[in-house]
Each structure stands twice: as C-alpha cells, then as structure tokens.
C-alpha positions in Angstrom: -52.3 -12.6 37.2 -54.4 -9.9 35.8 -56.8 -10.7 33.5 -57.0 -9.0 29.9 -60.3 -7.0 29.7 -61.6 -5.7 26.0 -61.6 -1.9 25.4 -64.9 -0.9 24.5 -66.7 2.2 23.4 -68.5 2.7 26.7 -65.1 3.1 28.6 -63.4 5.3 26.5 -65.7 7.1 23.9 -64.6 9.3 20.9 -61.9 9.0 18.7 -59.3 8.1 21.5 -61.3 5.0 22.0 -61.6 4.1 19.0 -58.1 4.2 18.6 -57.5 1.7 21.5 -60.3 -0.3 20.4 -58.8 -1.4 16.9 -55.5 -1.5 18.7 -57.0 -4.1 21.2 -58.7 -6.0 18.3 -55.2 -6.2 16.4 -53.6 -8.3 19.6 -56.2 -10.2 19.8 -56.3 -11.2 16.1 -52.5 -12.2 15.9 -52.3 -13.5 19.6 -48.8 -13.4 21.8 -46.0 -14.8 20.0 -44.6 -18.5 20.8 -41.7 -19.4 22.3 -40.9 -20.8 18.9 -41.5 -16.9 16.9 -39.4 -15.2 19.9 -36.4 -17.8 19.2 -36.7 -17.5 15.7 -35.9 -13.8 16.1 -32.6 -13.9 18.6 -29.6 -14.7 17.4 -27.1 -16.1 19.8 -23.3 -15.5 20.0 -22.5 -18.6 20.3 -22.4 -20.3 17.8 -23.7 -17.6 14.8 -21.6 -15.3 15.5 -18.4 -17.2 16.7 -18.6 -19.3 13.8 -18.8 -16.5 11.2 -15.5 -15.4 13.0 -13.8 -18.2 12.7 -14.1 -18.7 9.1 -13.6 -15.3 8.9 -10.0 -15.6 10.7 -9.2 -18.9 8.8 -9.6 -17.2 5.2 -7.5 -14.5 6.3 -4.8 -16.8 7.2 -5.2 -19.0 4.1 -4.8 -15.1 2.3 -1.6 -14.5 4.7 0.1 -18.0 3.7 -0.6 -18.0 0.0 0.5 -14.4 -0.1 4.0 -15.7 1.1 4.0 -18.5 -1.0 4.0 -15.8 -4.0 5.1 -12.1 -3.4 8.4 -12.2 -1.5 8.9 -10.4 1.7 10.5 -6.6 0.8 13.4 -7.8 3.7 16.7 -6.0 3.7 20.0 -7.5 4.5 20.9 -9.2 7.7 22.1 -6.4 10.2 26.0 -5.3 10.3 27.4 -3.1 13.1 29.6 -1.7 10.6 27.1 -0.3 8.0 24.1 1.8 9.8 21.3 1.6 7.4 20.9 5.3 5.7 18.2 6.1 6.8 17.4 3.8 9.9 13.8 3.9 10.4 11.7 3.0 13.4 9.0 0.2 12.6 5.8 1.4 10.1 3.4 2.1 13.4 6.1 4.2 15.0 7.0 6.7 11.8 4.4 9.2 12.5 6.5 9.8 16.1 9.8 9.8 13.9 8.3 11.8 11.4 7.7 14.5 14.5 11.0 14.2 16.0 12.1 15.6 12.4 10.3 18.8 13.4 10.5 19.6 17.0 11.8 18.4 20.4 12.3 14.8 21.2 10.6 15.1 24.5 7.6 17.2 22.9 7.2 14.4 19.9 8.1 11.1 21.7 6.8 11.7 25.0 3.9 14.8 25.2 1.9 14.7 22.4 1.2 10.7 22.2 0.7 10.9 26.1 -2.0 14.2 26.2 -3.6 12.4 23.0 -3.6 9.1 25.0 -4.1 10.1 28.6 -5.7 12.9 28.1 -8.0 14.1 25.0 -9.4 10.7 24.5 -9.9 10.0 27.6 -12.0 13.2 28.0 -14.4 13.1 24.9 -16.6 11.3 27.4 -17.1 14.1 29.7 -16.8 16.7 26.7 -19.9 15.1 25.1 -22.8 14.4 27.3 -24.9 13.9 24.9 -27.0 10.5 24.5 -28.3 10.6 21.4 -27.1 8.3 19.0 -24.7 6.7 21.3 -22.8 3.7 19.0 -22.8 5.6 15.9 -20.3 6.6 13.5 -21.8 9.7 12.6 -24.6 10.7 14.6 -25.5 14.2 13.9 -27.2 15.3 10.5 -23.8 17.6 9.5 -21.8 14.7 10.9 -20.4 13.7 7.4 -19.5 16.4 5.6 -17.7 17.5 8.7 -15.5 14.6 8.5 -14.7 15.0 4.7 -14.2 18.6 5.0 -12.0 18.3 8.1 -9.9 15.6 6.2 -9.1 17.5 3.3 -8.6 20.0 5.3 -5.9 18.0 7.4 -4.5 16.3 4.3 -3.9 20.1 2.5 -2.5 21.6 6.1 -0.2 18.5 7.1 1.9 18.7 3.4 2.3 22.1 3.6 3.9 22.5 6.9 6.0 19.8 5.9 7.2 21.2 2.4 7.6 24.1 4.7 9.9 23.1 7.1 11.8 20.6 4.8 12.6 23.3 2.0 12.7 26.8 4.0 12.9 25.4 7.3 12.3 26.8 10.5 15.2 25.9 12.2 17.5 27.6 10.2 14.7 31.4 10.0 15.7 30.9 14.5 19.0 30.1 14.4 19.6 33.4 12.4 17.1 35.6 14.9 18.8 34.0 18.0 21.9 34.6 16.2 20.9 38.4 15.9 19.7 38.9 19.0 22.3 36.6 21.1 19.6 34.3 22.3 20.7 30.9 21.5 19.5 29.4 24.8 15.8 30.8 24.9 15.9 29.6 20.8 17.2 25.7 21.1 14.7 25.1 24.4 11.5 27.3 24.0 11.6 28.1 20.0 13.0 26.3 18.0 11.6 22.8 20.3 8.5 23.8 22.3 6.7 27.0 21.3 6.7 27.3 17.5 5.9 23.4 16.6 3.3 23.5 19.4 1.8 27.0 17.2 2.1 25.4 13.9 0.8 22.0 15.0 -2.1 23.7 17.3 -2.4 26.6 15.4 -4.4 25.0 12.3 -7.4 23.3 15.0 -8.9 27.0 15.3 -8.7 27.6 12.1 -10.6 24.5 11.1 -13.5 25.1 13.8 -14.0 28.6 12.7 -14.4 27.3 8.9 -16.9 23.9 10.2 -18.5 26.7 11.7 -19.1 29.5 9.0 -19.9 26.6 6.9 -22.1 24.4 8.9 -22.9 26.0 11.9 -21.2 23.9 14.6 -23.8 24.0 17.5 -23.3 20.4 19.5 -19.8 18.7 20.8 -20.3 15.9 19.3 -19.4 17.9 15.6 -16.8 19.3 17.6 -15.5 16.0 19.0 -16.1 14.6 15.0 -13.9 17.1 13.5 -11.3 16.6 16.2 -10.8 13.0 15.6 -10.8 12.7 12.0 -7.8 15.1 11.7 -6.2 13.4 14.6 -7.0 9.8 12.1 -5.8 11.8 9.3 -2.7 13.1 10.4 -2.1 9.9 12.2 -1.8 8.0 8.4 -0.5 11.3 6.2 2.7 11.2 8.9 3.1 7.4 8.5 2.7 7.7 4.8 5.6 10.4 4.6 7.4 8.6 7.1 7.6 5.2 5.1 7.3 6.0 1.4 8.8 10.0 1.0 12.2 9.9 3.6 15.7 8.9 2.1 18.7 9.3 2.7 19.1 11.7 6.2 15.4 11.9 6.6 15.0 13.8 3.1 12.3 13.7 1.2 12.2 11.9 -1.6 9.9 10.4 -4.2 9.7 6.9 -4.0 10.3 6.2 -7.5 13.6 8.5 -7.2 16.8 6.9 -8.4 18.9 7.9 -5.3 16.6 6.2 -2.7 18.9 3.4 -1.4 17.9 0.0 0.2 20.4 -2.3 1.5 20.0 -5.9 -0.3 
C-alpha cells in the first residue's frame, strides 16, 4: 500500500507547487470520508425509490376509483348488428392511423408509415447521431429549445391546413378530374391519388421546416436535426388524434364538437 507523502516546496517550486501544496493541505485537514459520509450520500433503489413508486401508483388508483364513483363513463349503447355506429371509430390510440386512411392509401397509412417510423427512423437516430455529449437529456444543445417550440408550431399550423385542404377542396376530386382528362384512371387511383401526392404533402413540409431551423438558428449538429424531427413526429402524433376524436362526425366529416348534428348513440 503506498504511502501518502506531503507535497512540498522543494519538489515542486513556483506557483504550480504551491498550488498542489494547499491542495494537499486541504485533504489532509478534512481527512477521507467514513463509511458512514459515503452511505449518507447513496441512495438505494430499494427501498427509496420503490417506495416512492408505490405510493405513487396507489394515489393514482385511489384518483382512478373515486373518479368512477363520480363522473360517469361517456359509454355508448350496447352494440347492435343492425345499427353501425355513424361514424365507427377505431379506439383513441389508433385515430391518428384512421385519421390517415382519410387521406391516402390504406396500405401507405396502416402499414408503411407506422412501420418506417417504427422500424426504421427510430431505430436509426442512434447511428444518425454519434454524438456523446449530453447523452440522457431532453434538450441537450444550446438552440435545443426553441427548435422544439418553433418546429411545433410549425407542425401544429402545417397539419390543420393540409387537412382543411383536403376536407374542403380535396385532392381527390382536383385527380379524378385530371385522370378524367387525360384517361389515366389507373396511374391516378394507385400512384396519385394513394402513393405519390400524400407521400409530397406529408414529406414535403420536413424540408421546408429544416431550411427555416436553419436560416433561423443555424442548424450545425444532428442532434438539432434529430430534435426537430421528433417533435413534429410527437406533434402530429396528438394534432391527428385530436382531430380524429373530437372534430369527425358523421362520414368522417369534420365537425365542431359543440355542433348540433354530431350524433352519439345512447
């Protein structure tokens, strides 16, 4: 076991050793810490953390049950064969994918997008950003804020429009007419009216956004990049949801949710 020797001023002379000098006195003055002092300083999973939990989980329940006891549950009817629900809506966490089967082609909304968002964007950020800084944190990078805020309202402003677009002028209807015109109604319904254009108009904006984060605050890392890519992924995620539960009626319409002709079976 080595043996602690005292720095003096004969071994390391000048301001350097003086340096190591007071630093040497300093340990020596408050000693190594005691099993007791290190202790004192962890803190254990079990049980703080574990406990804090539990109670945690047990006051949400109590919240849950008392909730029941006084707001009913906004249930519908039991189910009949012979009266389809107008409109019949897939559960709350699955209305985003229904709200993008309104606007392109089954396959392209139920199947691609969730599967190259699941299986393969997220999966690559990891190679995409390389970088080890600030590994763990929500927002890492000094511009790493006001890139989310500014790519949210962004996404909130885009994802309205392109739904007030297509509800009220439509797209659908602007290809039947060219196909129509130019005797392409194959090429239309397959690559059109279901692949091509949604793909542009939902792709289309993400360019757009990174030129403006970058005129405005000078993208220069991935991890901005990576940022601003997930918060209008977040964002759209809940907008489409939010349309999808509160704004369709009757045939998938919109419709305000205070509006008188929005039916519910009792």
């Amino acid at each position: 076991m080595a043996s602690e020797r005292p720095l003096t001023g004969n071994s390391a002379p000048g301001p350097a050793g003086e340096r190591r000098q007071a630093i040497a006195a300093a340990v020596r003055r408050e000693g190594p810490a005691s099993l007791k002092e290190q202790a004192e300083r962890l803190v254990y999973t079990w049980p703080h953390l574990v406990i804090i939990e539990f109670i945690a989980a047990m006051l949400m329940l109590l919240s849950l049950i008392v909730m029941s006891w006084v707001v009913n549950a906004p249930l519908e009817g039991h189910a009949d064969a012979d009266k389809t629900p107008n409109p019949s809506k897939a559960p709350w966490y699955f209305l985003n994918l229904q709200e993008l089967l309104l606007h392109m082609h089954p396959a392209l909304a139920g199947v691609i997008v969730p599967g190259a968002v699941v299986f393969m964007l997220l999966p690559a950020i990891p190679y995409l950003d390389r970088d080890q800084r600030d590994v763990g944190k929500w927002f890492g990078t000094p511009n790493a804020v006001r890139i989310a805020i500014f790519t949210a309202i962004f996404t909130s402003i885009v994802i309205p429009i392109e739904i007030f677009f297509d509800e009220f002028v439509g797209v659908k209807p602007l290809l039947a007419s060219l196909a129509s015109m130019t005797g392409l109604e194959f090429l239309n319904d397959i690559l059109f009216n279901g692949i091509i254009l949604p793909m542009i108009l939902m792709l289309g904006p993400i360019p757009v956004l990174l030129g403006l984060l970058r005129l405005r605050y000078k993208l220069d890392n991935v991890r901005d990049v990576m940022i601003a890519l997930f918060t209008g992924f977040v964002v759209a995620y809940f907008l489409l949801t939010i349309v999808g539960t509160f704004f369709r009626g009757q045939g998938m319409h919109l419709y305000w949710p205070t509006d008188p002709r929005m039916e519910r079976i009792e």
